[in-house]
N, CA, C and O atoms as CSV, one atom per row, in Angstrom:
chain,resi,resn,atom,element,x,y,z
A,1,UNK,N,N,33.127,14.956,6.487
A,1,UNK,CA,C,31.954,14.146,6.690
A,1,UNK,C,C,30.728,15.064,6.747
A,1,UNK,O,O,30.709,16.073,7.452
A,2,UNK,N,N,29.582,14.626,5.882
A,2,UNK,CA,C,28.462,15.588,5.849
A,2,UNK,C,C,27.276,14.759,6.828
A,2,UNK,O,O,27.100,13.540,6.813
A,3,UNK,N,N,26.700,15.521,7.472
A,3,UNK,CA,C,25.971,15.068,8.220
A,3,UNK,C,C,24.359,15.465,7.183
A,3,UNK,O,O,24.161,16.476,6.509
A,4,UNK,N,N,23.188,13.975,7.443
A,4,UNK,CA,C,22.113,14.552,6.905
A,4,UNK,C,C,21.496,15.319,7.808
A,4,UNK,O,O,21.751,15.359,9.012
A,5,UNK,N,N,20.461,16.094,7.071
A,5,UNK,CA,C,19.218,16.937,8.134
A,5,UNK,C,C,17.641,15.873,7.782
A,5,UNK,O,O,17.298,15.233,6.789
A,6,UNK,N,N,17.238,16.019,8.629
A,6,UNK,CA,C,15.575,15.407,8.389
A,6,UNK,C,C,15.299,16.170,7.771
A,6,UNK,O,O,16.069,17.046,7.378
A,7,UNK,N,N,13.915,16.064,7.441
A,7,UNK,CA,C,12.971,17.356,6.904
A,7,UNK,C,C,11.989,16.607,7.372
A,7,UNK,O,O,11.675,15.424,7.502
A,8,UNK,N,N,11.456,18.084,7.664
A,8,UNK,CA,C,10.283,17.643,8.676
A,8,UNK,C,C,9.044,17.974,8.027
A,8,UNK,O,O,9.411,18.487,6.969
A,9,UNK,N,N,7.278,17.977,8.062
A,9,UNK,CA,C,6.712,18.633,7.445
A,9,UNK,C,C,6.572,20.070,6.824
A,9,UNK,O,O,6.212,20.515,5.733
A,10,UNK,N,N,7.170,20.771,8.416
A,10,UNK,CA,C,6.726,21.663,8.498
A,10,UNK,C,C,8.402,22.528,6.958
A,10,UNK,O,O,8.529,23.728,6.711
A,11,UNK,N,N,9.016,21.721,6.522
A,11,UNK,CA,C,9.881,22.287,5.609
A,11,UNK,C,C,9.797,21.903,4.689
A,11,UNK,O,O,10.639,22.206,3.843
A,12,UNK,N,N,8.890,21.163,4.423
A,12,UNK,CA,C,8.083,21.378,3.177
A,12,UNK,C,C,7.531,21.860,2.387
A,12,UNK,O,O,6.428,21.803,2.931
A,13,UNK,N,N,7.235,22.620,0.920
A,13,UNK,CA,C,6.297,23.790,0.644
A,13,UNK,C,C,5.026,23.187,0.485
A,13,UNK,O,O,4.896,21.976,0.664
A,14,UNK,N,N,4.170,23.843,0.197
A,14,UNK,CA,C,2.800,23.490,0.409
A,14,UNK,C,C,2.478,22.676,-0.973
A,14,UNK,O,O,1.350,22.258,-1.236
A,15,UNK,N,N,3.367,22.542,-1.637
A,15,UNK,CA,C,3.127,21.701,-2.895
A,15,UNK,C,C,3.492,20.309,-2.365
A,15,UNK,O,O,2.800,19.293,-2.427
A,16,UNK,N,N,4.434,20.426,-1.953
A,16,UNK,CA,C,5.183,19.133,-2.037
A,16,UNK,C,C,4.139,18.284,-0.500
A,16,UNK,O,O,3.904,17.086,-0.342
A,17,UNK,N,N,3.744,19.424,0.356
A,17,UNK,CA,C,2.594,18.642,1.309
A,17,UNK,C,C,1.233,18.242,0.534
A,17,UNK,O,O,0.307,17.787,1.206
A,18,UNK,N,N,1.132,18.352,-0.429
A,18,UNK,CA,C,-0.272,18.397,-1.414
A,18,UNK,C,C,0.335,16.681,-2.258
A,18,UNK,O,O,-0.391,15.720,-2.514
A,19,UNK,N,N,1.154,16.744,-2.396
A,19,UNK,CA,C,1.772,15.637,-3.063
A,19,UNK,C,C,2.079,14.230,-2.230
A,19,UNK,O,O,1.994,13.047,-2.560
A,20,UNK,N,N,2.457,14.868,-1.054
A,20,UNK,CA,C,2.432,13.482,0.113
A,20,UNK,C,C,0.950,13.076,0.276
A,20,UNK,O,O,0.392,11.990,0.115
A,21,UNK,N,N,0.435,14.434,0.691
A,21,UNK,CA,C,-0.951,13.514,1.331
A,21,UNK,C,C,-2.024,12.823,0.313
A,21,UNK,O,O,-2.880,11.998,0.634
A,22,UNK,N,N,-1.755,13.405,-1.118
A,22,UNK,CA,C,-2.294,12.465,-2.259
A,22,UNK,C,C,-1.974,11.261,-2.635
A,22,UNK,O,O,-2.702,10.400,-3.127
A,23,UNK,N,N,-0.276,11.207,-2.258
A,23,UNK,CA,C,-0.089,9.662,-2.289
A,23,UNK,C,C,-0.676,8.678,-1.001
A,23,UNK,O,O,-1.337,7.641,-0.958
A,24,UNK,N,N,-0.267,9.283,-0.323
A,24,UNK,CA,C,-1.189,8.914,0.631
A,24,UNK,C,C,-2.158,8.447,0.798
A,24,UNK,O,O,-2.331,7.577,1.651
A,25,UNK,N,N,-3.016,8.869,0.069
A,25,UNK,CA,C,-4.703,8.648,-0.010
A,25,UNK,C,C,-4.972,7.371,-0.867
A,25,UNK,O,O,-5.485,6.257,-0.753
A,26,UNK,N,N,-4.337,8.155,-1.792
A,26,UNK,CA,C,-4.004,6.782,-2.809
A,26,UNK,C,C,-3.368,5.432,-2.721
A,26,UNK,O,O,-3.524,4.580,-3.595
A,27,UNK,N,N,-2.569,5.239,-1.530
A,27,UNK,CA,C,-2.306,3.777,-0.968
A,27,UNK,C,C,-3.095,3.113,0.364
A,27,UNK,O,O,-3.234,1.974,0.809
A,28,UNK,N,N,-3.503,4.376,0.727
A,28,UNK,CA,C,-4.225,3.749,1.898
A,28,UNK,C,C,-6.129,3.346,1.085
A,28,UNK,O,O,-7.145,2.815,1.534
A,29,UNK,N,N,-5.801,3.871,-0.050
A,29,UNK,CA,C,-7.258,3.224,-0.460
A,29,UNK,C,C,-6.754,1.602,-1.448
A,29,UNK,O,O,-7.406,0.561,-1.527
A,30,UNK,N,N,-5.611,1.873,-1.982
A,30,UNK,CA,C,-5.323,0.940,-2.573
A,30,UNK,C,C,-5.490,-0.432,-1.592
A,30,UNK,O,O,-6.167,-1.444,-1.779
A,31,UNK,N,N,-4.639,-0.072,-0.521
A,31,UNK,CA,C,-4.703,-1.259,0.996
A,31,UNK,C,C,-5.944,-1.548,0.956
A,31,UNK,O,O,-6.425,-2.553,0.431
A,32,UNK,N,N,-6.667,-0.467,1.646
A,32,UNK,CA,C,-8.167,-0.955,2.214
A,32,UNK,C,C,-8.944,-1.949,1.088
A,32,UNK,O,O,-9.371,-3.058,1.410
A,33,UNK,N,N,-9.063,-1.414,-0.239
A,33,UNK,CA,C,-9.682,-2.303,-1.359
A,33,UNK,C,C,-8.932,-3.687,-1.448
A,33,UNK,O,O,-9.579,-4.649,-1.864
A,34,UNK,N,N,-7.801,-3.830,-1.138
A,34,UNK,CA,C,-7.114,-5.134,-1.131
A,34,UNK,C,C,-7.502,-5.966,-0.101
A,34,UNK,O,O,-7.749,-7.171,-0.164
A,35,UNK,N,N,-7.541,-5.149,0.956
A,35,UNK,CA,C,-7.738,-6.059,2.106
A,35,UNK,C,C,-8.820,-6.596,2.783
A,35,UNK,O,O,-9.015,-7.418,3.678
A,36,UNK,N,N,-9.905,-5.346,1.558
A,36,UNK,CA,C,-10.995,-6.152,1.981
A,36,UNK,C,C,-11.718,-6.955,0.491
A,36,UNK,O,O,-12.809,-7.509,0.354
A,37,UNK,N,N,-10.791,-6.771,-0.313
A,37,UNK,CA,C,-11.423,-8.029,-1.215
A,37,UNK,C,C,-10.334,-9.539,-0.875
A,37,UNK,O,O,-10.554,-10.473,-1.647
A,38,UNK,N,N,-9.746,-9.668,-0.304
A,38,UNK,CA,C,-9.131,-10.443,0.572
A,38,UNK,C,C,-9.884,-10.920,1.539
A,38,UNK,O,O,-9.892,-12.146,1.430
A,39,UNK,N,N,-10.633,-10.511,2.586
A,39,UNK,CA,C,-11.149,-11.174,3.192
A,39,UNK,C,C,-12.304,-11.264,3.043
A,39,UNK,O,O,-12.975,-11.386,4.069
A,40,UNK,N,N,-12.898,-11.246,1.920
A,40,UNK,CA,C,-14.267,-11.742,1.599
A,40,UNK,C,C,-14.315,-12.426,0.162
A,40,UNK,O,O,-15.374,-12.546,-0.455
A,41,UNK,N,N,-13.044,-12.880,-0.342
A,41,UNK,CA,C,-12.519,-13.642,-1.549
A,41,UNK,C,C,-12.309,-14.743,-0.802
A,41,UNK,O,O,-11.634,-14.847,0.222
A,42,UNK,N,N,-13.060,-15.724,-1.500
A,42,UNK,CA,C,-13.083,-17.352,-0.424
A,42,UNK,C,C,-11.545,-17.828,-0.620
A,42,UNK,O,O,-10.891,-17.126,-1.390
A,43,UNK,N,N,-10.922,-18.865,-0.057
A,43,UNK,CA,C,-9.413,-18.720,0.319
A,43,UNK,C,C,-8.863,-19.940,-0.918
A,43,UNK,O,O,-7.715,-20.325,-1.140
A,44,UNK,N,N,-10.307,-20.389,-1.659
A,44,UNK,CA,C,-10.013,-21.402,-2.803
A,44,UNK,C,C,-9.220,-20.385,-4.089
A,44,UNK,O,O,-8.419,-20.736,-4.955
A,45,UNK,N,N,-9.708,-19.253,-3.849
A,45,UNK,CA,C,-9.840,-18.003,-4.886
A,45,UNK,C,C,-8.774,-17.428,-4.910
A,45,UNK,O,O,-8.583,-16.780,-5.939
A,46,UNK,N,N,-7.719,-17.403,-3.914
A,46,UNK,CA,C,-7.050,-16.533,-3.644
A,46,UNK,C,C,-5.288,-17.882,-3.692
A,46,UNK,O,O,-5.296,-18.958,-3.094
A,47,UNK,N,N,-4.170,-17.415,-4.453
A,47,UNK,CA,C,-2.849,-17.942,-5.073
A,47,UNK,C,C,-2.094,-18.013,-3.740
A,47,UNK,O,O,-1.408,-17.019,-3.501
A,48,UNK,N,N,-2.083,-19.100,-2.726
A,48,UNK,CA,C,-1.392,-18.668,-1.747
A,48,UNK,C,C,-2.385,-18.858,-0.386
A,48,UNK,O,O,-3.397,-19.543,-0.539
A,49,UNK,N,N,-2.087,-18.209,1.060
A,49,UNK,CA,C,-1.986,-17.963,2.246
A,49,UNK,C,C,-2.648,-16.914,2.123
A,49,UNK,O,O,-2.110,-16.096,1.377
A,50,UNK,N,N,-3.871,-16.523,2.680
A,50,UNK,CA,C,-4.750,-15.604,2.916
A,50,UNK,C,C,-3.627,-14.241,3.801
A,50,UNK,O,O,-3.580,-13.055,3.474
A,51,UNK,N,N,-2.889,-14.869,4.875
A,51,UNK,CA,C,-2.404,-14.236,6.174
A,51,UNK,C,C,-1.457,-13.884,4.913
A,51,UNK,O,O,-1.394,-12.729,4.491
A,52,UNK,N,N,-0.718,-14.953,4.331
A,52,UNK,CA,C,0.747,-14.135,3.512
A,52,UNK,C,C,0.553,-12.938,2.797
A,52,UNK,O,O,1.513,-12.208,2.548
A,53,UNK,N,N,-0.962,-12.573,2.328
A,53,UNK,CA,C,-1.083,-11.819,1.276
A,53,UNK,C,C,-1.381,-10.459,2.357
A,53,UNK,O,O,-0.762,-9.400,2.468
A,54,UNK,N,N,-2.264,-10.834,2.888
A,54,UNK,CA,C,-2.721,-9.463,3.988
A,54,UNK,C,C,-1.292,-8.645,4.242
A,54,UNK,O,O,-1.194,-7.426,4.098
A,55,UNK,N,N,-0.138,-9.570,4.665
A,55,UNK,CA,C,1.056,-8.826,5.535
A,55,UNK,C,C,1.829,-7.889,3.789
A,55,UNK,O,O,2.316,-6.759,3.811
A,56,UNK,N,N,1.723,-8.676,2.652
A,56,UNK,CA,C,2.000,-8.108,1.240
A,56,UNK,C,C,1.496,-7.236,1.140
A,56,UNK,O,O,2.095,-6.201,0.849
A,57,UNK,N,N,0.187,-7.276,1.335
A,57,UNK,CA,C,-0.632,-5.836,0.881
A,57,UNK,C,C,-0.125,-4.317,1.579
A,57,UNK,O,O,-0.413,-3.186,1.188
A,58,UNK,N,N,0.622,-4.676,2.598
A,58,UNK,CA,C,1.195,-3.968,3.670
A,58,UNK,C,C,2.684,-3.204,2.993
A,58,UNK,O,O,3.340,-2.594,3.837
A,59,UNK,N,N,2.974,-3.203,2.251
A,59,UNK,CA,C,4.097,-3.302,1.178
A,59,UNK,C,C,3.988,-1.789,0.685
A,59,UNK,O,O,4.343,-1.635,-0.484
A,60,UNK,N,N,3.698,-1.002,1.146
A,60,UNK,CA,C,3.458,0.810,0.356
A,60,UNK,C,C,2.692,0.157,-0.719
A,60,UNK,O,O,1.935,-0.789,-0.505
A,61,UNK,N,N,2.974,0.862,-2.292
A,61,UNK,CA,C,1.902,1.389,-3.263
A,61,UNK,C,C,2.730,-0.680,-4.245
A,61,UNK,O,O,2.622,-1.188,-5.361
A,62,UNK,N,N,3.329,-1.026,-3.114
A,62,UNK,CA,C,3.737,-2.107,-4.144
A,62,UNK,C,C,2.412,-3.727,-4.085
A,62,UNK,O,O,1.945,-4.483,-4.937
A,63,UNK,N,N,2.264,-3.561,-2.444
A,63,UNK,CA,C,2.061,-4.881,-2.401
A,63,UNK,C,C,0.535,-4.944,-2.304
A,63,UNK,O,O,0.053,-6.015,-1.937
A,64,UNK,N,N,-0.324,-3.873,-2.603
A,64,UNK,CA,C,-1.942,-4.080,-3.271
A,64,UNK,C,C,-1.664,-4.204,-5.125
A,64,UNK,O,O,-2.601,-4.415,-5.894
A,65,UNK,N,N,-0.490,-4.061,-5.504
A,65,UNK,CA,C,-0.511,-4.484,-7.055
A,65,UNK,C,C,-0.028,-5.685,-7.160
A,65,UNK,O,O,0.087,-6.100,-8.313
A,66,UNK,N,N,0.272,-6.335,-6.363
A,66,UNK,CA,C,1.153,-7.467,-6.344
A,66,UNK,C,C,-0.285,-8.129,-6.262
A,66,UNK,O,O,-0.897,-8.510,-7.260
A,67,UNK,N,N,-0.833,-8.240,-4.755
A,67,UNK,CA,C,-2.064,-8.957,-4.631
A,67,UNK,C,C,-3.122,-8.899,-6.292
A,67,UNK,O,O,-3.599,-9.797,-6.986
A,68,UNK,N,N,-3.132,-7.897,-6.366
A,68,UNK,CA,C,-4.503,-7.554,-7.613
A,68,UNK,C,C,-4.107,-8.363,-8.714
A,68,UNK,O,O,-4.894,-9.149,-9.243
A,69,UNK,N,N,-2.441,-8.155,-9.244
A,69,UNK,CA,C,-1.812,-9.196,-10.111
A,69,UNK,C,C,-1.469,-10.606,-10.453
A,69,UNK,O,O,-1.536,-11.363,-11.422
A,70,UNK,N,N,-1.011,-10.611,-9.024
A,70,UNK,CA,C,-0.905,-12.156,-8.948
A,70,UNK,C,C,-1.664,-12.858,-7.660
A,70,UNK,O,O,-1.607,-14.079,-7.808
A,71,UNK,N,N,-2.189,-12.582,-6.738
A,71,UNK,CA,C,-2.444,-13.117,-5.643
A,71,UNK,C,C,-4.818,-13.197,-5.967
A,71,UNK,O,O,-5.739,-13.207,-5.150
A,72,UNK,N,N,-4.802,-13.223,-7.192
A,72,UNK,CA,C,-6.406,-13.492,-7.327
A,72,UNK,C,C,-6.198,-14.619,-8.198
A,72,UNK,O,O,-5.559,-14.340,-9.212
A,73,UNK,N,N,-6.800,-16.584,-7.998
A,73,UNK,CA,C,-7.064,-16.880,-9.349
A,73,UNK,C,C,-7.978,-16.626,-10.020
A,73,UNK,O,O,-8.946,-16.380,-9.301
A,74,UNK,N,N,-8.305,-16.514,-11.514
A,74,UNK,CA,C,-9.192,-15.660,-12.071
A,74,UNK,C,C,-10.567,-17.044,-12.524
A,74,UNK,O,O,-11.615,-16.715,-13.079
């Protein structure tokens, strides 16, 4: 039986920490732009539950493409 190990930041190389915190950046801006064209997109505008989409957008790098795709009517 193999046991896993974590990995922690600090065993990370400095590439692969350059690579987290870019994705990073990149979903937490993806969120923020979702969530706030969400709540200032009147609720006629929007495919759905205002609240359902907010908790979607919450989804990692999936659920601000989901909203942008399907959760705007055009």
């Amino acid at each position: 039986m193999t046991s896993k190990k974590s990995v922690t930041w600090s065993d990370l190389t400095s590439g692969q920490q350059a690579v987290v915190l870019a994705l990073s950046s990149v979903q937490l801006s993806l969120a923020a732009t979702a969530w706030t064209d969400l709540a200032t997109r009147p609720a006629p505008r929007v495919n759905g539950r205002k609240s359902v989409w907010a908790a979607v957008i919450a989804l990692y790098f999936l659920g601000p493409v989901l909203y942008f795709t399907h959760g705007i009517r055009g």
